[in-house]
Wavefront OBJ file of the C-alpha trace (Angstrom):
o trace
v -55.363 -7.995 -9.555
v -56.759 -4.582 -7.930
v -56.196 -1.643 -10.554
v -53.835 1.201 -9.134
v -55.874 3.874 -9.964
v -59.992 3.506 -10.483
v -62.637 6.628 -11.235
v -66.106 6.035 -11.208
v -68.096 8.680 -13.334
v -66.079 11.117 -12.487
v -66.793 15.268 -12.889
v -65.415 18.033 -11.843
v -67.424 21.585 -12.402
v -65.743 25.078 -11.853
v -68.159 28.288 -11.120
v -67.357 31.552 -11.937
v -69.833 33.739 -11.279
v -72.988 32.688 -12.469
v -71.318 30.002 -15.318
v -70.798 26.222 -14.622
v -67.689 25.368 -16.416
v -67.348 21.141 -17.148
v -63.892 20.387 -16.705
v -64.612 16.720 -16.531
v -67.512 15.035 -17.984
v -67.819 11.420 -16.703
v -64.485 9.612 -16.216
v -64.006 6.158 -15.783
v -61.001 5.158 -15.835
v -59.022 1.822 -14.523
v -55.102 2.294 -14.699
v -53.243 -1.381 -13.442
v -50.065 -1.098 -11.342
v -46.669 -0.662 -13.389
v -48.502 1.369 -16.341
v -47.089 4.286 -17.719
v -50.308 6.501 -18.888
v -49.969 9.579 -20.753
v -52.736 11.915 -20.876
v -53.272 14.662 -24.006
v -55.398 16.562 -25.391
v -55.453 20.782 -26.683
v -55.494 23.642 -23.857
v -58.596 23.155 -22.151
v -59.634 19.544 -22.908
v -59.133 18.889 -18.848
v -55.914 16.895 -18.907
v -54.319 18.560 -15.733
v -57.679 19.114 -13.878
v -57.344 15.204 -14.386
v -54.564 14.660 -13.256
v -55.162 16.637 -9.803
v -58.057 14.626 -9.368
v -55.986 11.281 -9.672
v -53.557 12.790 -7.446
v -56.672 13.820 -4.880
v -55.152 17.761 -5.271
v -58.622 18.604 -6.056
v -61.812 17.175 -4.973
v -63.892 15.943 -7.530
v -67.717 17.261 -7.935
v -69.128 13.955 -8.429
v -67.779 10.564 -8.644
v -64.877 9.048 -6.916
v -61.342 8.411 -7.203
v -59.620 5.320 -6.068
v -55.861 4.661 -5.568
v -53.992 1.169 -3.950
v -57.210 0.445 -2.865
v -58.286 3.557 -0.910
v -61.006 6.157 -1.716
v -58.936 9.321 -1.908
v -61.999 11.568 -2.893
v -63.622 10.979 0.468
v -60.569 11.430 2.774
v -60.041 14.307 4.622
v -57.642 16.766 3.891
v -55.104 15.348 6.908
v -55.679 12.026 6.275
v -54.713 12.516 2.096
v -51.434 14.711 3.204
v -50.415 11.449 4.757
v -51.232 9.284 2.325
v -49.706 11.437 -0.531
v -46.757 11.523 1.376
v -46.565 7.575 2.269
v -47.921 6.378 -1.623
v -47.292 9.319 -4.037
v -44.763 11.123 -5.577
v -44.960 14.168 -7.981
v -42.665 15.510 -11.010
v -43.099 19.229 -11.629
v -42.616 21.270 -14.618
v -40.665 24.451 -12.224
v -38.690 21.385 -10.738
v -40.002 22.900 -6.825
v -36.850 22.360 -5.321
v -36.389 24.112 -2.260
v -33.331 27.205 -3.141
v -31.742 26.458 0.714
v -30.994 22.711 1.026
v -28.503 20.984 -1.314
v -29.563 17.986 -3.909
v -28.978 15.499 -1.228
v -31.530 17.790 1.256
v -33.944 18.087 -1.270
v -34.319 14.354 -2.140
v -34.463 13.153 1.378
v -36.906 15.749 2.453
v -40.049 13.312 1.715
v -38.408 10.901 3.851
v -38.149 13.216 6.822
v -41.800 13.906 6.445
v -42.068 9.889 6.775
v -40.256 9.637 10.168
v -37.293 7.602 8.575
v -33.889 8.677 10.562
v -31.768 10.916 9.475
v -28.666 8.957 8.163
v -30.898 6.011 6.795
v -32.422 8.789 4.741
v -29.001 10.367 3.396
v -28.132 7.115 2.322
v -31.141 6.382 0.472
v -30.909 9.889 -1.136
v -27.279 9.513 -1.850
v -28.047 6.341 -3.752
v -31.128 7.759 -5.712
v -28.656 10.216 -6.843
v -25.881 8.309 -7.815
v -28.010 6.500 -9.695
v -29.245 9.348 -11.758
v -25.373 10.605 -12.525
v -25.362 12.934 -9.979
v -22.609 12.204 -7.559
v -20.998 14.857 -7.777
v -23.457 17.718 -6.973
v -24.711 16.416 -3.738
v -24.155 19.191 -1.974
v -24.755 21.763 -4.670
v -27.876 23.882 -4.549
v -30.391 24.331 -7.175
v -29.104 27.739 -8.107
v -25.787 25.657 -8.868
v -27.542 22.941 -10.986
v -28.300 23.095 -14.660
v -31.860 22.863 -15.612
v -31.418 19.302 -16.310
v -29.864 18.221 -13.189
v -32.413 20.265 -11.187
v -34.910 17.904 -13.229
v -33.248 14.783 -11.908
v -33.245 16.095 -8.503
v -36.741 16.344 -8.909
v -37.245 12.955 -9.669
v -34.482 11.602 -7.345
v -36.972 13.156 -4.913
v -40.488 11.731 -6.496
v -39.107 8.018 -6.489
v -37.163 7.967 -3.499
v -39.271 6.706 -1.432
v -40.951 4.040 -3.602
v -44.298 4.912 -4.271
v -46.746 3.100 -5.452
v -47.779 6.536 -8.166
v -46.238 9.021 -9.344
v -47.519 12.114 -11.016
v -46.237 14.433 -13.782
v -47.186 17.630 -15.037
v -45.366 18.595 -18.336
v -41.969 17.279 -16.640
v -39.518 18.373 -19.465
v -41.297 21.675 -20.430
v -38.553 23.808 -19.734
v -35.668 21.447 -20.939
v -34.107 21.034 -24.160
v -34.298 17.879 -26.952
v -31.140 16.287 -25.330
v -31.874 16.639 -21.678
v -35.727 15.928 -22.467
v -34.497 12.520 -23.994
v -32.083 11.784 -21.087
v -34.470 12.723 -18.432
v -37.424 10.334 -20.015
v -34.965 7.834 -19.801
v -34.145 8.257 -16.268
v -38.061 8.085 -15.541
v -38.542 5.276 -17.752
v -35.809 3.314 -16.164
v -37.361 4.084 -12.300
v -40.828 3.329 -13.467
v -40.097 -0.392 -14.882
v -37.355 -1.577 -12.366
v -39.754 -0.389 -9.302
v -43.363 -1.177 -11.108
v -44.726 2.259 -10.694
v -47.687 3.378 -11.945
v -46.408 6.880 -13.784
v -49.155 9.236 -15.381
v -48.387 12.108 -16.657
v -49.847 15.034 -18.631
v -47.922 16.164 -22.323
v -48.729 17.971 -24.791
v -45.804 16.631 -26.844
v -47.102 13.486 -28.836
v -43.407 12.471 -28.864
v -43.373 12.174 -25.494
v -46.720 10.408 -25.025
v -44.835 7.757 -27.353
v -43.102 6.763 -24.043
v -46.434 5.462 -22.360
v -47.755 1.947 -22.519
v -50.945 3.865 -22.824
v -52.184 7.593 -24.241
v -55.821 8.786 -22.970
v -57.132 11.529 -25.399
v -58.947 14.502 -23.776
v -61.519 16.335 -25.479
v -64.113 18.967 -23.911
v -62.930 17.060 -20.268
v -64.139 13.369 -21.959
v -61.820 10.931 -22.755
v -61.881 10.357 -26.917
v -59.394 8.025 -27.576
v -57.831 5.134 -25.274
v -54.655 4.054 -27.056
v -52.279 0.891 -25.204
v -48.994 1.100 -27.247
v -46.477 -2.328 -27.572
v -42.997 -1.378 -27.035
v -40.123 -3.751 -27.712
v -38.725 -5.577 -24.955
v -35.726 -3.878 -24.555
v -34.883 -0.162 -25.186
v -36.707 3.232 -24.672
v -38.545 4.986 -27.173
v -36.370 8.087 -26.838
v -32.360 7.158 -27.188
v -30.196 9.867 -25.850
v -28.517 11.294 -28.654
l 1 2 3 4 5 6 7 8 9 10 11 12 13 14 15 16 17 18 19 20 21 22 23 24 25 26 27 28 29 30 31 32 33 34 35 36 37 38 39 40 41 42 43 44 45 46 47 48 49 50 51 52 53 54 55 56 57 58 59 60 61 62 63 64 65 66 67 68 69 70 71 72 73 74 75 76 77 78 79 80 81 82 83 84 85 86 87 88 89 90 91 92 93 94 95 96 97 98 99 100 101 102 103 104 105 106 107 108 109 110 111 112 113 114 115 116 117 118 119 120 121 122 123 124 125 126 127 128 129 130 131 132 133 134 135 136 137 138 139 140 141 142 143 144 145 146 147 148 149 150 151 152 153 154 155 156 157 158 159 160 161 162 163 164 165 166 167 168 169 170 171 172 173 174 175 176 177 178 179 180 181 182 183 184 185 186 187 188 189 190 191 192 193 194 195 196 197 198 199 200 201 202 203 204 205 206 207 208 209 210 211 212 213 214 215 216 217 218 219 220 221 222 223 224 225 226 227 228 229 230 231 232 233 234 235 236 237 238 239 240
């Protein structure tokens, strides 16, 4: 089986001024469809500048980046906006919702962007929402949404339209132990039933817990490659 996600020595150097700063020292990484991967590591080590170069936000300084089989480090800008859009999905910390459209708008949105008709859309958006316990803020806007449900929206809108990755940076930062617990459940549930491959950057090792695997960053090298075994059933994190 192809891997999901492959780097090849990969580097990424920052300049300020006259200083070279190594954010990434060498990567090489292979990540296999339907893995959750968790990446850690102190302020610094490179974990996020990571994850924008598995996401092809950034381009990388040497190396490459592979995902579902296509080189995203050597695509053009144009031609990555479309394939984000078609085969990625992103969680954000701020949740990135857009203040003027309702839940149901803001999950569909990616959709739109896709070409897919208007009331196929709303009916996949309805049911990504329903799903996620939501049916009956639909039509509210963010402002109108608790922190947590803003959070689901998020994700209602990052799996919607099945893609084959999705990416999250620090997705329950701003949420409490209870809603932090409920929402890892949600993303757990979405990533198994739909065999996504889910990385996402934590500093929380409680969190990382959730993963099948944890990469260690240290000084932008990987240090420590740890593949956890979970029990069959259940989630790491019970809602309490």
């Amino acid at each position: 089986m192809k891997p999901m996600i492959e780097t090849v020595d990969l580097e990424k150097v920052y300049h300020t001024g006259h200083t070279r700063v190594f954010a990434l020292r060498g990567i090489n990484l292979t990540l296999a469809k339907g893995e959750f991967c968790c990446i850690v590591g102190a302020s610094g080590s490179g974990k996020s500048t990571l994850l924008h170069q598995l996401a092809g936000l950034e381009k990388p300084t040497r190396g490459s980046v592979t995902v579902a089989g296509e080189r995203i480090s050597e695509m053009t800008e144009a031609r990555l906006a479309v394939f984000r859009q078609r085969r990625m999905g992103f969680v954000f910390q701020s949740y990135n919702l857009l203040p003027t459209l309702t839940a149901l708008e803001n999950v569909a949105l990616p959709l739109m962007f896709r070409g897919v008709p208007r009331r196929q859309r709303e009916a996949l958006a309805r049911a990504q929402l329903i799903r996620l316990g939501l049916e009956k803020r639909l039509w509210h806007r963010p402002s109108a949404l608790s922190g947590g449900q803003q959070q689901r929206v998020g994700i209602a809108r990052a799996f919607v339209g099945k893609p084959a990755v999705v990416f999250a940076d620090e997705p329950t930062g701003n949420l409490d132990s209870r809603t932090t617990a409920q929402v890892m459940n949600v993303i757990l549930r979405l990533v198994r039933e739909n065999r996504i491959t889910f990385v996402m950057v934590t500093h929380e090792r409680e969190l990382a817990s959730c993963a099948d695997r944890i990469l260690t960053l240290r000084d932008g090298r990987i240090i420590e490659d740890e593949r956890v075994n979970h029990p069959a059933k259940g989630y790491p994190l019970p809602e309490t």
